[in-house]
N, C-alpha and C positions, 0 to 999 in steps of 0.2 A: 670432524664428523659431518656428514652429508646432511638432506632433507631429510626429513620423515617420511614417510607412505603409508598408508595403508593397505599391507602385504594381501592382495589378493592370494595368495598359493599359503603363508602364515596364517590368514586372519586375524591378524595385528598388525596394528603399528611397529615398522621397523626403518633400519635406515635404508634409505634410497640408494639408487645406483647411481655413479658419479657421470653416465652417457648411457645415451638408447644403447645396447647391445644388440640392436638388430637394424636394416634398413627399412623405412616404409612405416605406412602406418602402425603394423604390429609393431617393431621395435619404439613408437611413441609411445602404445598402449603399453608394452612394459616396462616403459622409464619412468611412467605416470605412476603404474599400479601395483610393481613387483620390488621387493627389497632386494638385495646384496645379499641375505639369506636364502631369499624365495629364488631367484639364478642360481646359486651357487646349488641349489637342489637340483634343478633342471637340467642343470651342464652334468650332472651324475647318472641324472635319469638317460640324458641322451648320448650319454658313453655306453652305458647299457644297452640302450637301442643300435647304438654304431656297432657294438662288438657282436649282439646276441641275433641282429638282422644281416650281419656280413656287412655293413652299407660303406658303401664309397663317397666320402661328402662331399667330392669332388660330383660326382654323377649328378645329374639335372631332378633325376626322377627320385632320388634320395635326399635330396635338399628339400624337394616339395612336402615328401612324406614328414622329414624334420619339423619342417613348418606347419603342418598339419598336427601335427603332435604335441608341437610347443604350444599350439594355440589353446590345443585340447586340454593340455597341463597347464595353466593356469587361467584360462576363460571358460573351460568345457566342463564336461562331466571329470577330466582327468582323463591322464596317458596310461595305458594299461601296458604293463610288460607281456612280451611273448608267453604266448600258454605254455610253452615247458619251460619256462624261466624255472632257475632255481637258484637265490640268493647262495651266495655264502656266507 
């Protein structure tokens, strides 16, 4: 079993993630502050944004919007899905 954290995206304590998942300081900020729960939400959230934005994560200008998203999803107010989402 990993660290603990202080899941900023939970609000609890959960286990830590085993490496930064991202480069640069963000991916510090989420090694520090995000659990293996709190990503494993995020990488859901941003499959939904990959399929329901069309986005190529390959493209420069869709990485940054990712990055912009992710920050917002766990330091921000929160990543809002597209206005006509509609779960299944």
């Amino acid at each position: 079993m990993g660290e603990m954290v202080n899941c900023v995206h939970l609000k609890r304590e959960a286990e830590g993630l085993d490496k930064p998942p991202y480069p640069g300081e963000l991916g510090k900020r989420i090694f520090e502050n995000v659990s293996k729960e709190g990503w494993k939400a995020w990488l859901g959230h941003q499959t939904m944004l990959l399929n329901e934005y069309r986005l190529n994560p390959i493209d420069p200008q869709a990485r940054t919007f990712l990055e912009s998203e992710m920050e917002k999803f766990f330091f921000g107010g929160g990543s809002s899905a597209p206005p006509d989402f509609q779960p299944q």
